[in-house]
C-alpha positions, 0 to 999 in steps of 0.5 A: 113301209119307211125305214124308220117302221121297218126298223121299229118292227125288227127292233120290237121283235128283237126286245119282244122275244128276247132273240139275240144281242143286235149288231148295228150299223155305224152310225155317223153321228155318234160312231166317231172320236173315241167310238170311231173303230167300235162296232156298236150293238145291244147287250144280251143282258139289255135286250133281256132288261129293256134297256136301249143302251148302245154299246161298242167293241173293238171285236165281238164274240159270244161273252162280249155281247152277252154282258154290258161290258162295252163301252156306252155309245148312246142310251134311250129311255125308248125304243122309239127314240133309238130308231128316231136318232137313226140306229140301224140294224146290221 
């Protein structure tokens, strides 16, 4: 299994049962200037909304990562294309 099926499927699970909000893993390409000391992860309320919008936070806590409130990082129209830019699951 390749990273990018394994990481698709985890996804898919995440956005399928509305688990939880993911923390990423800092991506190289996008996790630099302004977003450098950010920690990248999905809101709550997107997983619930299926939106792919990349978020960062200095810190996060339970209400942060709940709500849209950090900044945008990056947004995909599918899940599909956030695994293909290289987003990983932390």
């Amino acid at each position: 299994m390749t990273d990018k099926v394994y990481q698709k499927m985890y996804f898919e699970a995440i956005f399928n049962d509305v688990l939880y909000a993911p923390v990423l893993e800092y991506h190289p390409g996008y996790c630099i200037d302004q977003f450098a000391d950010l920690i990248p992860y999905i809101a709550y309320d997107d997983v619930m909304k299926r939106k792919f919008i990349i978020r960062g936070r200095p810190t996060l806590s339970n209400n942060t990562i709940a709500s849209g409130a950090g900044a945008v990082i990056a947004e995909y129209a599918t899940l599909d294309d956030l695994v293909n830019a290289g987003w990983r699951l932390n």
